[in-house]
C-alpha positions in Angstrom: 32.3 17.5 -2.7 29.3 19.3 -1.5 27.3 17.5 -3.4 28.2 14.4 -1.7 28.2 15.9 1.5 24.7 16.8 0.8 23.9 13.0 -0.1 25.6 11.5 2.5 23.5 13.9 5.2 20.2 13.0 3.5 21.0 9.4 3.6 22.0 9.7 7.4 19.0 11.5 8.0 16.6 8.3 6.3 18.7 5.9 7.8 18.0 7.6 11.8 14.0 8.0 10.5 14.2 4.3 9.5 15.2 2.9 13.2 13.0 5.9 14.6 9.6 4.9 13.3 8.1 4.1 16.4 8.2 7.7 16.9 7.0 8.7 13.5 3.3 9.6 12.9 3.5 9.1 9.9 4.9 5.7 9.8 2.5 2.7 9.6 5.2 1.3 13.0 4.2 4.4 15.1 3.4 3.1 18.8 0.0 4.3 19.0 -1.0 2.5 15.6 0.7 -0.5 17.3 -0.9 -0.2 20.4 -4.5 0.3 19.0 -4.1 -3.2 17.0 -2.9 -5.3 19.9 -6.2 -3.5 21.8 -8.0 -5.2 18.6 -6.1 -8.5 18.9 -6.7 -8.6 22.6 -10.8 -8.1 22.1 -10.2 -11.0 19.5 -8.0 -13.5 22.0 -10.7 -12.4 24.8 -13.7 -13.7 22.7 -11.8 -16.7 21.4 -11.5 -18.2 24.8 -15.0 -16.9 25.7 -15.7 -19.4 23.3 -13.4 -22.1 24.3 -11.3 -22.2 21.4 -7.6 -23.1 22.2 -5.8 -20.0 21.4 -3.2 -20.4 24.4 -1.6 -17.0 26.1 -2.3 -13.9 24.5 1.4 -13.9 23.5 1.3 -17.2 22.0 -1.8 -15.9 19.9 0.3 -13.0 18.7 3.2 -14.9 18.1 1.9 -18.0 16.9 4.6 -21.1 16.0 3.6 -21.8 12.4 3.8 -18.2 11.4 7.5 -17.5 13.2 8.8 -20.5 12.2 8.4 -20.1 8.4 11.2 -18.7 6.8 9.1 -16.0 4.9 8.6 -14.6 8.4 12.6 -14.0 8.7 12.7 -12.4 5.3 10.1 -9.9 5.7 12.5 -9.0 9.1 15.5 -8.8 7.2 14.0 -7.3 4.1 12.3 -4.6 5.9 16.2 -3.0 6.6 17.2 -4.1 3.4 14.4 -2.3 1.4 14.5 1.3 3.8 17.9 2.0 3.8 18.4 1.2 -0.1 15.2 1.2 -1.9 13.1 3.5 0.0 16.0 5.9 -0.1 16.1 6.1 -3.7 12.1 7.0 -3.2 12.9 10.6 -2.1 11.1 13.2 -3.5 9.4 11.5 -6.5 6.4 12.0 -5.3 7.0 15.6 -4.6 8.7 16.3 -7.7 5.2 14.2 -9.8 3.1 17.0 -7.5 5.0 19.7 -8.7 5.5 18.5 -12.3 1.5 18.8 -13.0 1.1 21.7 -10.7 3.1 23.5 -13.0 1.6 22.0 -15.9 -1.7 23.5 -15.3 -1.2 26.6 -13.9 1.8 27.8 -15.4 3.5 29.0 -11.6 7.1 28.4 -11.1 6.3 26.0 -8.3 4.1 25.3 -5.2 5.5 28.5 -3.2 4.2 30.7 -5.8 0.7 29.7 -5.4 -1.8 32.9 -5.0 -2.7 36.0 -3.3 -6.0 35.0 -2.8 -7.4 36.0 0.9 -7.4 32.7 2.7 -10.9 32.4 4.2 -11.2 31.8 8.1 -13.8 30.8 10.3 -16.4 28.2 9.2 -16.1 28.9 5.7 -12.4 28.4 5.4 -13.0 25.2 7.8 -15.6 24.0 5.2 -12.9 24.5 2.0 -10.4 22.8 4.4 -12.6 19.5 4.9 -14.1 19.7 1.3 -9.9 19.8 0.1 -9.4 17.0 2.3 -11.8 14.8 1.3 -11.7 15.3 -2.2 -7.7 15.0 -2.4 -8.0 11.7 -0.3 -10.8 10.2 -2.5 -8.8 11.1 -5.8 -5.6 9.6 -4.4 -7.3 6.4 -3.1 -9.0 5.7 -5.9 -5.4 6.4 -8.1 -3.9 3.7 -5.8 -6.9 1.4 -6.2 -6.5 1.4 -9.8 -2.6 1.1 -10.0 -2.9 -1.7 -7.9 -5.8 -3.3 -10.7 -3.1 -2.3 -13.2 -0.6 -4.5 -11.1 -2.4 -7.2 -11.0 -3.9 -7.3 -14.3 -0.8 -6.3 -16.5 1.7 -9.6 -16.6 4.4 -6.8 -16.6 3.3 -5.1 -13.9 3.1 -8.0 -12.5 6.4 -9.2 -12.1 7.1 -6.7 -9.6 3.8 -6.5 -7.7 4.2 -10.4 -6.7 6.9 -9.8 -4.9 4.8 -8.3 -2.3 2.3 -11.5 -2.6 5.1 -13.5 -1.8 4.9 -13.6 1.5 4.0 -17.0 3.1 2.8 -15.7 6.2 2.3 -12.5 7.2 2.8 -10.0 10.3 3.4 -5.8 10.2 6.7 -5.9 8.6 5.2 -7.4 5.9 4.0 -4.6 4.8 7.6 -3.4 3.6 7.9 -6.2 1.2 7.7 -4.4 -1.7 9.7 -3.9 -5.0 11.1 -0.3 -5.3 9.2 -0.3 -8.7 6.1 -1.0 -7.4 6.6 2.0 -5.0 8.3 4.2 -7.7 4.8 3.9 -9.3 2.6 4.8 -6.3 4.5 7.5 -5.9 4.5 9.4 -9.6 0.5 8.1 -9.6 -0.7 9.4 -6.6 1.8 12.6 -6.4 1.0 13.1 -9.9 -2.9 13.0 -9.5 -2.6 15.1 -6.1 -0.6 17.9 -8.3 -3.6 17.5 -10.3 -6.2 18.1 -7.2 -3.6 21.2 -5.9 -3.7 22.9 -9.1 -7.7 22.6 -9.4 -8.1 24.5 -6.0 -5.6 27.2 -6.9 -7.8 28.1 -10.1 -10.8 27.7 -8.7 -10.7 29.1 -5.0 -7.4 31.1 -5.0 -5.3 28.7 -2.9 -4.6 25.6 -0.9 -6.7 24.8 2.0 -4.4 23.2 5.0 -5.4 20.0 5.6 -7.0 18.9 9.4 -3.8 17.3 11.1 -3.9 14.5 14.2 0.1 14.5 15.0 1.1 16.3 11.8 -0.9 13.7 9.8 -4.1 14.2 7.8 -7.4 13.4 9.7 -8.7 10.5 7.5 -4.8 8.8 7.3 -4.9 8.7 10.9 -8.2 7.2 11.6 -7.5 4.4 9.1 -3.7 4.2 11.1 -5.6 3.5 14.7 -8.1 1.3 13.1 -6.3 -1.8 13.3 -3.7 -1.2 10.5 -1.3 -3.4 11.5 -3.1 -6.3 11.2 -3.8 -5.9 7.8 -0.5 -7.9 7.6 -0.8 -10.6 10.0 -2.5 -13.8 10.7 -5.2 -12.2 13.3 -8.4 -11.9 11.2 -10.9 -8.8 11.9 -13.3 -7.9 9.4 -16.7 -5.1 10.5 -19.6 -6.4 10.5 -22.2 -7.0 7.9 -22.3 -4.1 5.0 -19.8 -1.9 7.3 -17.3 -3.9 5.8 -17.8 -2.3 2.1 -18.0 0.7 3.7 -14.8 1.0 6.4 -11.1 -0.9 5.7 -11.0 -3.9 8.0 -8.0 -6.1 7.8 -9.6 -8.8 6.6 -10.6 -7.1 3.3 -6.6 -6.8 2.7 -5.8 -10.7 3.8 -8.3 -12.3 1.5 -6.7 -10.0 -1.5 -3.2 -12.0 -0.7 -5.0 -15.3 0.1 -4.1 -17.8 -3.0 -7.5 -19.0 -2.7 -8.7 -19.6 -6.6 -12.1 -17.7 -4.9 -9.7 -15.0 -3.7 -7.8 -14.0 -6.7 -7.7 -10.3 -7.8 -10.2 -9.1 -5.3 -10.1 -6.7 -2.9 -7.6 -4.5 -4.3 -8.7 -1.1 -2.4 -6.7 0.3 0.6 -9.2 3.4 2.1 -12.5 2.9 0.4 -13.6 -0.4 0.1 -16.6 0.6 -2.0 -14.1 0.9 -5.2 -14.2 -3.0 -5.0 -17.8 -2.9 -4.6 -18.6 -0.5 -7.8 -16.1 -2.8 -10.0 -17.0 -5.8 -9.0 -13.9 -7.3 -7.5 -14.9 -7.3 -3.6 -15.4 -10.6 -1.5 -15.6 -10.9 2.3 -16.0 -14.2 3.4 -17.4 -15.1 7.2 -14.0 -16.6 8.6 -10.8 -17.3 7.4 -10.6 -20.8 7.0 -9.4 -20.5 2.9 -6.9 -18.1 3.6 -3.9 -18.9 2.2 -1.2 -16.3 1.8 1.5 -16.4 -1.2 1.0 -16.3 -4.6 -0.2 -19.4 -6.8 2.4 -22.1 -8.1 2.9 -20.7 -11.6 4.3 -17.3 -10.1 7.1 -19.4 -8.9 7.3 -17.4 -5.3 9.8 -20.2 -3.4 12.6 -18.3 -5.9 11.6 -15.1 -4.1 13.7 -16.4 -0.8 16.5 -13.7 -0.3 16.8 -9.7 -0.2 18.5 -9.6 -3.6 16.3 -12.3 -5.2 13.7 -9.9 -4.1 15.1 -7.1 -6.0 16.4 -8.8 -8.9 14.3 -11.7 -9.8 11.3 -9.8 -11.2 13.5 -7.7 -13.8 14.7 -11.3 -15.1 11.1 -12.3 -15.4 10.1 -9.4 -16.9 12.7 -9.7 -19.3 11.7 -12.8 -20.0 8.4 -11.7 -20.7 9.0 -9.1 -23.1 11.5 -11.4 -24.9 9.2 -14.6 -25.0 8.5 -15.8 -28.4 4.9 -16.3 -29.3 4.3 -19.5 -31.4 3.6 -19.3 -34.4 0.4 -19.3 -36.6 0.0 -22.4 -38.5 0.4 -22.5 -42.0 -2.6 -22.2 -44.3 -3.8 -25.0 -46.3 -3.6 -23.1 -49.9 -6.9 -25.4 -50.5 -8.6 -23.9 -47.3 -10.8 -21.3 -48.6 -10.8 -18.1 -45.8 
């Protein structure tokens, strides 16, 4: 009985935070975030109508027909509260418990309490290990999630799950949430695994953990990329920097051409801090407008199926299923006369 009554407190607890993200820092719905990216799409409208393009009210170029009257639109709505309060629930700790797991791995403590008795260094110094941890930790973890997200795209088993989040016709914030719990179950062992990884280096090298620079109880460089126009990323309202500051900074049309079917757009742009990841491997593109942006995934991925919150959940275990069960033709017989 405890244990349930733990269970059912930590699932009332998610379920509150779910309806509460407005209020979170840490979630990508946080006002702020939301209010910096309609200050972006308001600089956008401004200039479109300097230009005389018809882009109607400013609400109408937020909330434009063709995108809220596609049914994809409706299911990202409905999936996002399908998805938090039974998927992401289910999240809970993994990536905690990956951190841990290679903590103790390497350094042999009994967990992340039991760390060091190292003096902690103050003043500039200890600044400079805290900015150095920081940077190094976000790097690491960025480019983990850059390369799951190759490995989703370039492994057809992998991939079965990761479409689900191409799926999506048109796009706006809650897009964003459209995303199988496997492909979040691996985020979360990659990049808590890989940050256990980065933990455990500083404890054998300098003695401890540096704290990381907060902005509202979340790390500096998360923030900054929060305020930047995040949640457009996920919408029809293209922004991309400038010239080369585009390699260089996250804009949210780096992330809309990497779900644009375009046959020119296919596996690029897979990074989500550090756009120069796409740069050094060759997979980065950044055209001038948006005109061959097309969001869903191509015909042979079958994405009309994808059209419910279960179909969402379940369809990619049949087609990976199918895929592992697929029988591969056969060789043709040899010609006992063909020499070789």
């Amino acid at each position: 009985m405890d244990t349930l009554h733990t269970l059912a407190a930590s699932y009332y607890a998610h379920a509150q935070s779910v309806f509460l993200q407005t209020f979170d820092a840490e979630s990508r719905l946080f006002y702020l975030y939301l209010v910096t990216s309609l200050l972006f799409a308001w600089v956008l409208w401004h200039r479109a109508r300097a230009a005389n393009r018809d882009t109607g009210s400013f609400l109408r170029f937020l909330f434009p027909t063709r995108v809220w009257s596609n049914p994809s639109a409706w299911l990202d709505v409905r999936y996002f509260f399908f998805h938090q309060l039974l998927g992401n629930f289910a999240m809970l700790g993994v990536s905690l418990a990956a951190t841990v797991f290679v903590f103790q791995l390497l350094t042999g403590f009994d967990g992340l309490q039991d760390i060091t008795s190292a003096t902690v260094l103050q003043g500039w110094q200890g600044a400079a290990l805290a900015i150095a941890f920081m940077t190094v930790s976000f790097v690491v973890s960025d480019f983990t999630a850059f390369f799951l997200h190759f490995l989703q795209h370039k492994i057809p088993l992998l991939w079965q799950f990761h479409k689900v989040h191409h799926s999506a016709e048109v796009m706006h914030p809650l897009s964003n949430f459209r995303e199988h719990p496997i492909d979040e179950l691996a985020y979360h062992l990659g990049i808590g695994a890989t940050y256990g990884l980065v933990v455990a280096l500083s404890v054998l090298t300098i003695g401890y953990v540096p704290d990381i620079p907060l902005i509202l109880g979340v790390p500096i460089f998360v923030f900054l990329f929060n305020v930047a126009g995040y949640s457009l990323r996920h919408s029809h309202i293209w922004l991309r920097w400038p010239g080369r500051w585009s390699m260089v900074f996250p804009s949210p049309a780096h992330h809309q051409v990497h779900h644009s079917s375009h046959p020119d757009h296919l596996d690029k742009n897979f990074a989500f801090f550090f756009p120069i990841w796409d740069v050094i491997f060759g997979c980065y593109i950044m055209p001038e407008d948006n005109r061959d942006v097309k969001f869903g995934v191509t015909e042979k991925d079958r994405g009309h199926e994808l059209n419910s919150c279960v179909k969402l959940y379940v369809l990619p275990f049949r087609d990976a299923w199918r895929l592992l069960t697929r029988k591969r033709p056969k060789a043709p017989a040899q010609d006992p006369a063909t020499p070789g």
